[in-house]
Each structure stands twice: as structure tokens, then as C-alpha cells.
Biopython code that builds the backbone (N, CA, C, O; Angstrom):
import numpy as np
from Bio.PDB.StructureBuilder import StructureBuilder

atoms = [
    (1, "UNK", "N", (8.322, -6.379, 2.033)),
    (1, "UNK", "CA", (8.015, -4.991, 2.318)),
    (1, "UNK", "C", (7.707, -4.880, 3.800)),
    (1, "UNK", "O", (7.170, -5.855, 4.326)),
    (2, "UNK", "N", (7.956, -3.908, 4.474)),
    (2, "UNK", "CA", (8.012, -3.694, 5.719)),
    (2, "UNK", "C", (7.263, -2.010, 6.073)),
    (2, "UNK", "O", (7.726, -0.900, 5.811)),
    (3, "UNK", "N", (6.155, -2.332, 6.654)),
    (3, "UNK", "CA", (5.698, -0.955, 6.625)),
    (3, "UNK", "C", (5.460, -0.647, 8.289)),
    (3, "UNK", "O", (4.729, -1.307, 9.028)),
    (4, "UNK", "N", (6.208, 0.435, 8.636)),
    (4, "UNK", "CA", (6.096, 0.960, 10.532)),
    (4, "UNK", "C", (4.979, 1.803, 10.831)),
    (4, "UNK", "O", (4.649, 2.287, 9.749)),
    (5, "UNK", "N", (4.414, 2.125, 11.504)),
    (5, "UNK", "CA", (3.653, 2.213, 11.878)),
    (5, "UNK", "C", (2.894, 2.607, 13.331)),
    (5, "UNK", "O", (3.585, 2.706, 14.345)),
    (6, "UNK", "N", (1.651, 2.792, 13.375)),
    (6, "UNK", "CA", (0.714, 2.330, 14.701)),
    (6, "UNK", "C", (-0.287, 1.642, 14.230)),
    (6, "UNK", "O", (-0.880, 1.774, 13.159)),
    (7, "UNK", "N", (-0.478, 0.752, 15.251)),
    (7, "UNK", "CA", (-1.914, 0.116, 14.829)),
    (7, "UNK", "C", (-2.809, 0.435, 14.420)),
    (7, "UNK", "O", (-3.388, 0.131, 13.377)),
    (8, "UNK", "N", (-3.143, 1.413, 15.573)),
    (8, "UNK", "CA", (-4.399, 2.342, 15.785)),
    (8, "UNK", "C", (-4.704, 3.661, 14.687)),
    (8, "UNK", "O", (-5.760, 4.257, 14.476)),
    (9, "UNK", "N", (-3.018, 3.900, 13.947)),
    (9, "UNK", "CA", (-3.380, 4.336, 12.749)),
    (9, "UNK", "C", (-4.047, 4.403, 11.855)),
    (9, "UNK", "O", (-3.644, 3.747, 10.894)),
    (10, "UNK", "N", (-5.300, 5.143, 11.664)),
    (10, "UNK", "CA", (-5.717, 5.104, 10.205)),
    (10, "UNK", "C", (-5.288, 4.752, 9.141)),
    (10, "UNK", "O", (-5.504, 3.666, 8.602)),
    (11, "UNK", "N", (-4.454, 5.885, 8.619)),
    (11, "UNK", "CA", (-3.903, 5.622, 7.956)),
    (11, "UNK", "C", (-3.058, 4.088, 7.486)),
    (11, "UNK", "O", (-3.215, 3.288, 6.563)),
    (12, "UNK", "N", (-2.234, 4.174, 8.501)),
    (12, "UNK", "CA", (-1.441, 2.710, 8.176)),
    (12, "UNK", "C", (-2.353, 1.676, 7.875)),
    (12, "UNK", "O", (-2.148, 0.932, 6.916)),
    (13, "UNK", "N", (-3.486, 1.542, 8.713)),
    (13, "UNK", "CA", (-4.608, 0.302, 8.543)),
    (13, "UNK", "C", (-5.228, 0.642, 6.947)),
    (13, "UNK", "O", (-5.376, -0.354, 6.238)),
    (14, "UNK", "N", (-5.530, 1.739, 6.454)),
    (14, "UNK", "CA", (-6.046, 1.847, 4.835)),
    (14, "UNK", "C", (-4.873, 1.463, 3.839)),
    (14, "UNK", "O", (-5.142, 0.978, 2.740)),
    (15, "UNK", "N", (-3.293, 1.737, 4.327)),
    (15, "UNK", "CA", (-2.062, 1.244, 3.245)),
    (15, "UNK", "C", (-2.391, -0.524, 3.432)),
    (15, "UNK", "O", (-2.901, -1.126, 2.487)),
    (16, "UNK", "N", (-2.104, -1.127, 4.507)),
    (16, "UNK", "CA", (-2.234, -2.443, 5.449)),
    (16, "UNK", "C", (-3.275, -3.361, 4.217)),
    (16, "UNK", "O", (-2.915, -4.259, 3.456)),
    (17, "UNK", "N", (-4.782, -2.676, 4.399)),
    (17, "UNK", "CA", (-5.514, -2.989, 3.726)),
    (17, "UNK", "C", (-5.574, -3.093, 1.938)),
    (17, "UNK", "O", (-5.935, -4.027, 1.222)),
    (18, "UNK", "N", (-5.068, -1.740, 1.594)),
    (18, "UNK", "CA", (-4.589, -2.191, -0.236)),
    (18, "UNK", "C", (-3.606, -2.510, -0.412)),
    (18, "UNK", "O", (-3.418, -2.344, -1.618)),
    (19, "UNK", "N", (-2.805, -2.878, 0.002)),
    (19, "UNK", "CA", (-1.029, -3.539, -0.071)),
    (19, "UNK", "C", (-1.815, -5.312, -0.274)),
    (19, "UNK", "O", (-1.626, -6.084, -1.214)),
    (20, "UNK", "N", (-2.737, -5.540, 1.017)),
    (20, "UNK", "CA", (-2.616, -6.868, 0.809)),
    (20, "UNK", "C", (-3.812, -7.225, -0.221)),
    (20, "UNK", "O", (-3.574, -8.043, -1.109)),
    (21, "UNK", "N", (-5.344, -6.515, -0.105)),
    (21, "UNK", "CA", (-6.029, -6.489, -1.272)),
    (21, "UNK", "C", (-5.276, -6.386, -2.548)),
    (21, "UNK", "O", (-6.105, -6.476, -3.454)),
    (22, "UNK", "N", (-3.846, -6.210, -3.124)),
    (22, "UNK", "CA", (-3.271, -6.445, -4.256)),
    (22, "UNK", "C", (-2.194, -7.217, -4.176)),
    (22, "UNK", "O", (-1.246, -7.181, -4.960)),
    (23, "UNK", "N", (-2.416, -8.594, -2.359)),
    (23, "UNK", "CA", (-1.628, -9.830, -2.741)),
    (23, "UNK", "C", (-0.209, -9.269, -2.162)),
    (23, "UNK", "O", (0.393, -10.259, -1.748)),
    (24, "UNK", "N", (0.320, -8.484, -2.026)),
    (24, "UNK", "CA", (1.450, -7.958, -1.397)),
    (24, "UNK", "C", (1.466, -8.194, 0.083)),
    (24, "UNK", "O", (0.791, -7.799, 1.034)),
    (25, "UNK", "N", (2.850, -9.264, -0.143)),
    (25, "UNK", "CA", (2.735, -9.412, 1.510)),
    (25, "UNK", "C", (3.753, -7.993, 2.611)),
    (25, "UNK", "O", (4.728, -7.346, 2.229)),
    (26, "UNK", "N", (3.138, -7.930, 3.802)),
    (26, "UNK", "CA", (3.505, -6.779, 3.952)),
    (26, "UNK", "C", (4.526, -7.251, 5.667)),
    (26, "UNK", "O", (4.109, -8.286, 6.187)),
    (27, "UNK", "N", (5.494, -6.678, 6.279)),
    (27, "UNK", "CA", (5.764, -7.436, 7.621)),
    (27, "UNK", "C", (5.232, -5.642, 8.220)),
    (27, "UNK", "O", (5.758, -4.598, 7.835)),
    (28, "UNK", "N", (4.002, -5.770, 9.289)),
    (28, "UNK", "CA", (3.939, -4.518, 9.908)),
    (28, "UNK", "C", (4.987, -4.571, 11.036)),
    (28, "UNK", "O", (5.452, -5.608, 11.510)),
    (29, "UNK", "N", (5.298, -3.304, 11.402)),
    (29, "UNK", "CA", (5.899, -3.000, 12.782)),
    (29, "UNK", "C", (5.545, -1.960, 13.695)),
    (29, "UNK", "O", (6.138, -0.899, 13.501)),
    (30, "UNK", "N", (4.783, -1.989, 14.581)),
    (30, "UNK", "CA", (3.849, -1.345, 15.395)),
    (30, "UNK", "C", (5.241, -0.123, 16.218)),
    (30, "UNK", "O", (6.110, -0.544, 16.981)),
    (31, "UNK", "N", (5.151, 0.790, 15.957)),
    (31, "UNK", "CA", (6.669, 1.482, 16.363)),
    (31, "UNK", "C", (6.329, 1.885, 18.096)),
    (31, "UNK", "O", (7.261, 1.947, 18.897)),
    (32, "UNK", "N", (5.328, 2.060, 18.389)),
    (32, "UNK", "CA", (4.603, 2.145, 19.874)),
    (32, "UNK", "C", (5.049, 0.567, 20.144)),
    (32, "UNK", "O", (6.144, 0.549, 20.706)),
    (33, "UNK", "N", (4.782, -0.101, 20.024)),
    (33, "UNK", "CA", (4.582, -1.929, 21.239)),
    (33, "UNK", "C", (5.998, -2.251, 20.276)),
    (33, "UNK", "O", (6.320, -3.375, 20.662)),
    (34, "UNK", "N", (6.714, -1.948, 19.520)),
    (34, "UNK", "CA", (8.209, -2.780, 19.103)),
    (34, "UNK", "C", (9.225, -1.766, 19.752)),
    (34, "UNK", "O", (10.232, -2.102, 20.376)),
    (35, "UNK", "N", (8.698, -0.113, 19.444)),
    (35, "UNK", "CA", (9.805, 0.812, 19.644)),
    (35, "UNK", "C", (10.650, 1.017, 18.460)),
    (35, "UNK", "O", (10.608, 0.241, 17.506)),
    (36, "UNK", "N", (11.482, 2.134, 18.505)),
    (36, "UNK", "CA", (12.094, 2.481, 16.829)),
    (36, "UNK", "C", (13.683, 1.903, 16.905)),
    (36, "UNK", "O", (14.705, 2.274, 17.482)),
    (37, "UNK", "N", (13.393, 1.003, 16.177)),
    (37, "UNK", "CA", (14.742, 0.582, 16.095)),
    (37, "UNK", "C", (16.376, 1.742, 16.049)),
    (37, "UNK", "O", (16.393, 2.774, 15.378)),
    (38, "UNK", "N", (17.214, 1.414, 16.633)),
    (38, "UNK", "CA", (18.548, 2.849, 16.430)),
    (38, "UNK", "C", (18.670, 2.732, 15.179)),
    (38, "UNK", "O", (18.873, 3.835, 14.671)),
    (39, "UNK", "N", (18.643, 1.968, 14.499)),
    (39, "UNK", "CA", (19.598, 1.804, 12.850)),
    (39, "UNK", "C", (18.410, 2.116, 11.965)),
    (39, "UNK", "O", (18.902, 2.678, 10.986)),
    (40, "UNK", "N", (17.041, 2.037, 11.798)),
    (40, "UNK", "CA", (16.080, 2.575, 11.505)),
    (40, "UNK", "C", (15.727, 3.999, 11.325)),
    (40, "UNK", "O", (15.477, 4.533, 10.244)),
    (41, "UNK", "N", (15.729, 4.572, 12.503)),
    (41, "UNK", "CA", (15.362, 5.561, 12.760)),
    (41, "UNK", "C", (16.165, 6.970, 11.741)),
    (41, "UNK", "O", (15.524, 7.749, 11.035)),
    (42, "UNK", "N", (17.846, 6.984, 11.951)),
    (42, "UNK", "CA", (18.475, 7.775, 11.053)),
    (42, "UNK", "C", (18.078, 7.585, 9.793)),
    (42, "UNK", "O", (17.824, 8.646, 9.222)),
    (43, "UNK", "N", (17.875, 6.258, 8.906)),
    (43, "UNK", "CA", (18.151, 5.817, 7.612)),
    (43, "UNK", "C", (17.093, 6.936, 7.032)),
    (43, "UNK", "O", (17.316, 7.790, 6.174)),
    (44, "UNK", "N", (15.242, 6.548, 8.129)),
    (44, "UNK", "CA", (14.776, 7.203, 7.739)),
    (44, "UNK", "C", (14.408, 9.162, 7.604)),
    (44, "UNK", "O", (13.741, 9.910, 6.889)),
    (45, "UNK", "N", (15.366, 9.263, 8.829)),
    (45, "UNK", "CA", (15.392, 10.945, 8.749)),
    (45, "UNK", "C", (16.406, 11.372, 8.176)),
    (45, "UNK", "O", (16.597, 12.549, 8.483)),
    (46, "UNK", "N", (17.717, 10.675, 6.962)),
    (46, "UNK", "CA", (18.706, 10.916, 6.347)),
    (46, "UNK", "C", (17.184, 11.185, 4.781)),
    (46, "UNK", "O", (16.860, 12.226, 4.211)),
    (47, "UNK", "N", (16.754, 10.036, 4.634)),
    (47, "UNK", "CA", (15.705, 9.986, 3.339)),
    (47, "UNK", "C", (14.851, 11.611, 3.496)),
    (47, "UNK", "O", (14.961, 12.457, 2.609)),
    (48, "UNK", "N", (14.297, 11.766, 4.338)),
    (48, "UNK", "CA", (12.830, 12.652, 4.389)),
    (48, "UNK", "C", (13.246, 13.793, 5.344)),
    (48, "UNK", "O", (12.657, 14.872, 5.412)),
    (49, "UNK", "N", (14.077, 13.518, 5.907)),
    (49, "UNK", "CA", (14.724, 15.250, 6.959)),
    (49, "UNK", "C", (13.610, 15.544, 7.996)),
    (49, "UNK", "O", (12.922, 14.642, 8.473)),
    (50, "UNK", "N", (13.444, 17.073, 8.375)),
    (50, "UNK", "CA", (12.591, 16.958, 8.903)),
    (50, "UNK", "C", (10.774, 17.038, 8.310)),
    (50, "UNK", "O", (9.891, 17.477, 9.047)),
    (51, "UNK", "N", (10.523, 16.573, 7.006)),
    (51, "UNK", "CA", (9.420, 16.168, 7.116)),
    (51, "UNK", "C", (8.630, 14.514, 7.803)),
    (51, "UNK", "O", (7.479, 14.090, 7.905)),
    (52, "UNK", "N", (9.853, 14.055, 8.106)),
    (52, "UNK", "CA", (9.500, 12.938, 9.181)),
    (52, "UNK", "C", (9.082, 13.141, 10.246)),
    (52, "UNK", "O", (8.695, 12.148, 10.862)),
    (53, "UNK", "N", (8.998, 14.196, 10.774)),
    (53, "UNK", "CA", (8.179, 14.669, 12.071)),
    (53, "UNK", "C", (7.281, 15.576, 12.287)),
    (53, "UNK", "O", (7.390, 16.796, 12.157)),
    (54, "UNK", "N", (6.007, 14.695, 12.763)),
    (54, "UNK", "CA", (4.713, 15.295, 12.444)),
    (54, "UNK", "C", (4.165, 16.599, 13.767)),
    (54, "UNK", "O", (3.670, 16.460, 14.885)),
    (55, "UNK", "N", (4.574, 17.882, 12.914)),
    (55, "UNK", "CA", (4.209, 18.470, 14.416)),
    (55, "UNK", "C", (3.114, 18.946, 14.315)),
    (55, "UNK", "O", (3.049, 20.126, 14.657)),
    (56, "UNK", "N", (1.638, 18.200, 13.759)),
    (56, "UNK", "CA", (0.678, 18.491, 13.675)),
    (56, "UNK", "C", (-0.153, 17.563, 14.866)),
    (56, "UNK", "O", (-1.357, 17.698, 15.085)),
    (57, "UNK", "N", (0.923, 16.400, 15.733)),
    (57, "UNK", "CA", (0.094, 15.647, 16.139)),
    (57, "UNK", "C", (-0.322, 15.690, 17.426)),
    (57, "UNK", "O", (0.358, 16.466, 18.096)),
    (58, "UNK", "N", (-0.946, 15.297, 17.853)),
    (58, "UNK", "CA", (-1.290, 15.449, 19.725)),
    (58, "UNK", "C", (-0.709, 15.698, 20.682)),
    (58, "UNK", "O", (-0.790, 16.438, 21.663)),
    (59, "UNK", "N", (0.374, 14.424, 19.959)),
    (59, "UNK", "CA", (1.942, 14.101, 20.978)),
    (59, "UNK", "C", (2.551, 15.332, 20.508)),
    (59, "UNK", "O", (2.642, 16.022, 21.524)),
    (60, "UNK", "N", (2.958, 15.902, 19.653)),
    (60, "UNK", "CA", (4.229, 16.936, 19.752)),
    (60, "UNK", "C", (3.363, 18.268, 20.436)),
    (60, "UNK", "O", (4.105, 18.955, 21.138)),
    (61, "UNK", "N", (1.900, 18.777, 20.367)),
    (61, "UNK", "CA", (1.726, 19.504, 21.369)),
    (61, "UNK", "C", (1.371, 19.846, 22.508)),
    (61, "UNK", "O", (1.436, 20.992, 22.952)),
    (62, "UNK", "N", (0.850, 18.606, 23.238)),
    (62, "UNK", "CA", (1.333, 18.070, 23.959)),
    (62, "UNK", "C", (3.156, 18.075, 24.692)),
    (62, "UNK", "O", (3.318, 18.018, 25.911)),
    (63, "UNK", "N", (3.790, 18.115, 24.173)),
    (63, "UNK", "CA", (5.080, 18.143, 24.839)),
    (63, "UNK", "C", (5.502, 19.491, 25.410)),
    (63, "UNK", "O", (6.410, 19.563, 26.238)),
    (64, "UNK", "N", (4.695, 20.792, 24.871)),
    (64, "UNK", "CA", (4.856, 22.038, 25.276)),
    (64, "UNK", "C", (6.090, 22.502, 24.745)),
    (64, "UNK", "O", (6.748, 21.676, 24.113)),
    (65, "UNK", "N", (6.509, 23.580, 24.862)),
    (65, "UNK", "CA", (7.902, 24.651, 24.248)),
    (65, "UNK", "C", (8.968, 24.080, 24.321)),
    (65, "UNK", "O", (9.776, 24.007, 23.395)),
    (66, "UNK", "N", (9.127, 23.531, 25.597)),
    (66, "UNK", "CA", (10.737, 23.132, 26.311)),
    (66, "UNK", "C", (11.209, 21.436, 25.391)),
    (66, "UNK", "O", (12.315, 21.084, 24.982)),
    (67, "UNK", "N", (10.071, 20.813, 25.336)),
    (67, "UNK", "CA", (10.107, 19.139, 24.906)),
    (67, "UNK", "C", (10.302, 19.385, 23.631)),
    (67, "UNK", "O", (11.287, 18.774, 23.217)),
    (68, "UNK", "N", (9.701, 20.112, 22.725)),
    (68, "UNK", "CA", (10.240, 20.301, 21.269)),
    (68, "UNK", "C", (11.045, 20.503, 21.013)),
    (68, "UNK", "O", (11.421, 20.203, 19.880)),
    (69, "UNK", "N", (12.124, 21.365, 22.195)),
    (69, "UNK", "CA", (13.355, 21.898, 21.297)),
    (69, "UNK", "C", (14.146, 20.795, 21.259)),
    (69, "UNK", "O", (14.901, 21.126, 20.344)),
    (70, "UNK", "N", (14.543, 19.618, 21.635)),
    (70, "UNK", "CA", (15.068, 18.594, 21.516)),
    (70, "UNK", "C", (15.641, 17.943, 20.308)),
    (70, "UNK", "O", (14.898, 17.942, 19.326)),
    (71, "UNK", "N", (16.334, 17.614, 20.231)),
    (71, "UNK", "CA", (16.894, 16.581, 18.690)),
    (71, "UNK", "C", (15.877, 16.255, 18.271)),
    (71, "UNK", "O", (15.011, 16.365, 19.139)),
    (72, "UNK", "N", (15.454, 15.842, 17.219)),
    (72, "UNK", "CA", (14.563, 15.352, 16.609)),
    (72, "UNK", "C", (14.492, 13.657, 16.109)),
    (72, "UNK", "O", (13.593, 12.973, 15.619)),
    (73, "UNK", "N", (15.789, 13.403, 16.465)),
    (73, "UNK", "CA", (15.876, 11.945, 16.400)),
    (73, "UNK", "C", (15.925, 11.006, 17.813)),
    (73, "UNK", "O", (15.892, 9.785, 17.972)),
    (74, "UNK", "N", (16.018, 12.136, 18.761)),
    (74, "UNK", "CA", (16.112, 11.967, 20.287)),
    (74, "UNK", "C", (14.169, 11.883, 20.702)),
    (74, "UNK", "O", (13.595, 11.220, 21.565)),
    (75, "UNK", "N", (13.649, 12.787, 19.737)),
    (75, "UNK", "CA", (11.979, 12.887, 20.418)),
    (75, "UNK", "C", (11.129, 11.828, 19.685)),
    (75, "UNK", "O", (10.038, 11.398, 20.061)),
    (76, "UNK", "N", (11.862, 11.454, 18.492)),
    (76, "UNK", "CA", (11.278, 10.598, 18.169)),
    (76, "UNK", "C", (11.364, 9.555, 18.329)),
    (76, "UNK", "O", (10.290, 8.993, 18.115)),
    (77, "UNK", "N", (12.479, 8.624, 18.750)),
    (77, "UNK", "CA", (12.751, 7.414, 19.614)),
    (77, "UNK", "C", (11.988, 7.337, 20.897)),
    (77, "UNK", "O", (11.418, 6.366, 21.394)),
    (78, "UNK", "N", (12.129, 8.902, 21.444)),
    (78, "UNK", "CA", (11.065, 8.570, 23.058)),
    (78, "UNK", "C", (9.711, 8.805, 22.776)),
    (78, "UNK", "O", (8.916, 8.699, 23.709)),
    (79, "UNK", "N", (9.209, 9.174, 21.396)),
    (79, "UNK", "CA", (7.848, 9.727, 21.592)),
    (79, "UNK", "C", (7.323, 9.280, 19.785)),
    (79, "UNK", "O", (7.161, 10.184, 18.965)),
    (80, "UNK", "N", (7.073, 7.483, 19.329)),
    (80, "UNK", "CA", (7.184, 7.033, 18.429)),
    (80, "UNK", "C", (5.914, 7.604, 17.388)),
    (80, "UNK", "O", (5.954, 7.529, 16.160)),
    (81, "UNK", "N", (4.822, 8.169, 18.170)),
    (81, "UNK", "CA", (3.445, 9.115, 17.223)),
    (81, "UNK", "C", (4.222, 9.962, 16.805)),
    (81, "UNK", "O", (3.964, 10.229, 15.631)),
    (82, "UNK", "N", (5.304, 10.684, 17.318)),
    (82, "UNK", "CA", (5.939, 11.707, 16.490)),
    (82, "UNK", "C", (6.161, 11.568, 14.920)),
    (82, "UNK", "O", (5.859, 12.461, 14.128)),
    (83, "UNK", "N", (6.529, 10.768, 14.684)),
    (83, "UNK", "CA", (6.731, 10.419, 13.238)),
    (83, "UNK", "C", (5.777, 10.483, 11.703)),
    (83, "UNK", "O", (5.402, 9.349, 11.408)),
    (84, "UNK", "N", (5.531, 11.058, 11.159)),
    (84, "UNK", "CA", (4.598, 10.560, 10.061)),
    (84, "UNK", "C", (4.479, 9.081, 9.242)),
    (84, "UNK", "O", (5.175, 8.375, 8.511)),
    (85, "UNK", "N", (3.246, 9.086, 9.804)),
    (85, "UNK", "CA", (2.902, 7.559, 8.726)),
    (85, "UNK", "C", (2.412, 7.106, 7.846)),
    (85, "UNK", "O", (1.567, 7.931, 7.499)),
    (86, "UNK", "N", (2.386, 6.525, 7.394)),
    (86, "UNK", "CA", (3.182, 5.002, 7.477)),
    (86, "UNK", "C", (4.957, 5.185, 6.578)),
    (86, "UNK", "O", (5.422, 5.526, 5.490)),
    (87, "UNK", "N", (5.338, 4.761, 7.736)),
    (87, "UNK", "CA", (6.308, 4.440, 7.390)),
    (87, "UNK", "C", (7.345, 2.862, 6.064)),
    (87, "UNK", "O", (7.921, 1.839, 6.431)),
    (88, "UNK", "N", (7.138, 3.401, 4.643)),
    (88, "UNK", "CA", (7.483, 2.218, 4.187)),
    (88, "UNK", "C", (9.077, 1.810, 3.213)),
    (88, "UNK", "O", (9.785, 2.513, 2.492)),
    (89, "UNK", "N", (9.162, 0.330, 3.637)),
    (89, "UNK", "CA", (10.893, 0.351, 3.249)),
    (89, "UNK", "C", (9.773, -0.819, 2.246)),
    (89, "UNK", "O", (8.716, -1.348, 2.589)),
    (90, "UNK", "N", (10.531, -0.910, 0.950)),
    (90, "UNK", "CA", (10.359, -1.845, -0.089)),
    (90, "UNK", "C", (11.606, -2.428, -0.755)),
    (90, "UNK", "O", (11.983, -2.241, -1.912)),
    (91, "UNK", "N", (12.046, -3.006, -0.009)),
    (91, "UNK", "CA", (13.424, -3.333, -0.981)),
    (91, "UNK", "C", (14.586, -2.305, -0.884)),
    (91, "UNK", "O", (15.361, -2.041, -1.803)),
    (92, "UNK", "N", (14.595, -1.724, 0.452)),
    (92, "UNK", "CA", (15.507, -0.873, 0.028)),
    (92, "UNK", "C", (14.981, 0.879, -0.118)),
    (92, "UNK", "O", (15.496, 1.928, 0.267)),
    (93, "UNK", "N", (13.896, 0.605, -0.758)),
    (93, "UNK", "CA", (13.407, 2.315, -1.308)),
    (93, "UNK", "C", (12.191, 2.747, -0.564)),
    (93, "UNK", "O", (11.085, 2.266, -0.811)),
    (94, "UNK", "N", (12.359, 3.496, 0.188)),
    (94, "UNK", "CA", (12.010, 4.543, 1.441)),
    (94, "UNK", "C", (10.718, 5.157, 0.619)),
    (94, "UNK", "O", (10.732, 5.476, -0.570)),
    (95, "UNK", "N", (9.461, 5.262, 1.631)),
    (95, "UNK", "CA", (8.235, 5.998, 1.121)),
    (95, "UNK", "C", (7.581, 6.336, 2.360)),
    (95, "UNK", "O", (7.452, 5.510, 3.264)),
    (96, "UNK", "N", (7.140, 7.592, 2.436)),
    (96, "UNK", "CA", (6.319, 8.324, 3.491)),
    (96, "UNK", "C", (4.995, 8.522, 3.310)),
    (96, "UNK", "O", (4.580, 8.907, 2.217)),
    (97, "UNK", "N", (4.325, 8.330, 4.151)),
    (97, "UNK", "CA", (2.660, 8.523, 3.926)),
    (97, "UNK", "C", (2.363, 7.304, 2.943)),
    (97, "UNK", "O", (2.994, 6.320, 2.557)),
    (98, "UNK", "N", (0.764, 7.988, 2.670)),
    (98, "UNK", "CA", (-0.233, 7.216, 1.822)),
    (98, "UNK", "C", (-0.708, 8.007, 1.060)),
    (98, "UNK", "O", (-1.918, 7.990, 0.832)),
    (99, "UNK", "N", (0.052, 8.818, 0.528)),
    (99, "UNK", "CA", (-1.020, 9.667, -0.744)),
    (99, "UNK", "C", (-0.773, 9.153, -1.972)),
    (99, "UNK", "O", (-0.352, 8.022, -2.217)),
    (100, "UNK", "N", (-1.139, 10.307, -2.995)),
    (100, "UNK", "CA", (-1.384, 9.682, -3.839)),
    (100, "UNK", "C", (-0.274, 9.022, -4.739)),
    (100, "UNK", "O", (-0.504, 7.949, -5.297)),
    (101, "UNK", "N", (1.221, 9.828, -4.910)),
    (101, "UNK", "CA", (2.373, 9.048, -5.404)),
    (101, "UNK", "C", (3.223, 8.045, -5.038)),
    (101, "UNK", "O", (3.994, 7.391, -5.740)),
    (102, "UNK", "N", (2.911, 7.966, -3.369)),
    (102, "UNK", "CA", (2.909, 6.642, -2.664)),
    (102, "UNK", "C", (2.114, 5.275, -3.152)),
    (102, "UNK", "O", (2.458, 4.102, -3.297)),
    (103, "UNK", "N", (1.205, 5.815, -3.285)),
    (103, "UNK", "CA", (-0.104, 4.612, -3.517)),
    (103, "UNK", "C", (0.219, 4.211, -4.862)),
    (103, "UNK", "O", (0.050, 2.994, -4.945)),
    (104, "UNK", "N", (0.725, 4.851, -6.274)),
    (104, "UNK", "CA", (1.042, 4.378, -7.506)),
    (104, "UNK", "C", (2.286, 3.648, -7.617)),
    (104, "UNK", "O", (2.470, 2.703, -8.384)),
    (105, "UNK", "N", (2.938, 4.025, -6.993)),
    (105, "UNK", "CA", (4.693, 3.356, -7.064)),
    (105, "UNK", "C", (4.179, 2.248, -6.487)),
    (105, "UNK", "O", (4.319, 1.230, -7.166)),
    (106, "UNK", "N", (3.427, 2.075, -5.073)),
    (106, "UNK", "CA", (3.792, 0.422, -4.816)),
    (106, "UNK", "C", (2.532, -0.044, -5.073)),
    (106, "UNK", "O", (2.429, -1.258, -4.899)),
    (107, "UNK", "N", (1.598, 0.485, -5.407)),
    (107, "UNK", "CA", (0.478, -0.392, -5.933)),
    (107, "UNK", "C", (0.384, -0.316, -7.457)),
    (107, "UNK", "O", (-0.672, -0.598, -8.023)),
    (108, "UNK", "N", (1.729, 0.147, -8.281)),
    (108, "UNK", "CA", (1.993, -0.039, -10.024)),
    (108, "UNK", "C", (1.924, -1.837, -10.357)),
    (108, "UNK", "O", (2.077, -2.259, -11.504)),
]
sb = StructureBuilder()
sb.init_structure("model")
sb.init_model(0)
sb.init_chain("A")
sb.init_seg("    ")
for serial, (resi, resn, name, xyz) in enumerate(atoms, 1):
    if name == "N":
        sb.init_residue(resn, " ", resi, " ")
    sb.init_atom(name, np.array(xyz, "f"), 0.0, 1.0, " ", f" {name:<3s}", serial, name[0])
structure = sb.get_structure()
């Protein structure tokens, strides 16, 4: 299982933490200090559209009027907080966030 991420994420650090508290090994990928992979990045905005981009966060307002209108697969490669997290691949099968139907599927 491979879950993307920020470090400094909350969030990701509370998935991080019950993934492996139930023995699940996990490979993190810090998407700030690795960067978003090209072949990554579509798979996951083909899965989730644009609810993959969080425009609730610092960084997107922060960028002001002109920086938003941009591709969305273009702002999120240059600007990797854009994204909602945690980002998780399990074999193949794509999961966003940490709520609560996230948390049952891979912690079933």
C-alpha cells in the first residue's frame, strides 16, 4: 500500500498511524520533498475529478484569481498541498481522505 501525502499532514500522520497500529505495512510518499509523479498524478484525477483539489487550502488562496484559473493538473504538480489527503493506492484501488468509508475498507 502506498499512501501520498505531506508529512506535516495531520491527517496523513492519523491514516500513517492506524494503517500500521493494524500491522499494515504502508510505503509513504511525501508529495512536497518527492514531488508528484507525471503518471500518478492523472490516474488519480481520472478516479476523483475535481474533488482532488482542495480549494479550501492556504495554498490555493493564496495563489489569488489569475493562479487558479490554470489546469488543474498543471497547479497541482507545481503546487503539491493542492491536492486532498491522503492520498491512497492499495493494490490498484484508489481512496481519498480519511473518513469514515475510507477507514472501513482498508482497516476491514
Amino acid at each position: 500500500m502506498k499512501l501520498y501525502g505531506l508529512k506535516n499532514c495531520d491527517t496523513c500522520r492519523r491514516a500513517l498511524k492506524s494503517l500500521s497500529e493494524r500491522g499494515i505495512e504502508v510505503a509513504f510518499v511525501d508529495l512536497r520533498a518527492e514531488g508528484v509523479s507525471k503518471s500518478i498524478l492523472p490516474r488519480f484525477y481520472a478516479a476523483f475529478g475535481d474533488e482532488l483539489l482542495n480549494r479550501r487550502s492556504t495554498t490555493w488562496r493564496n495563489l489569488g484569481v489569475d493562479g487558479r484559473s490554470g489546469d488543474p493538473l498543471t497547479l497541482m504538480a507545481a503546487h503539491p498541498a493542492l491536492m486532498k489527503r491522503p492520498l491512497i493506492d492499495r493494490a490498484g484501488q484508489l481512496h481519498l481522505g480519511w473518513g469514515r468509508e475510507v477507514r472501513s475498507a482498508l482497516l476491514a
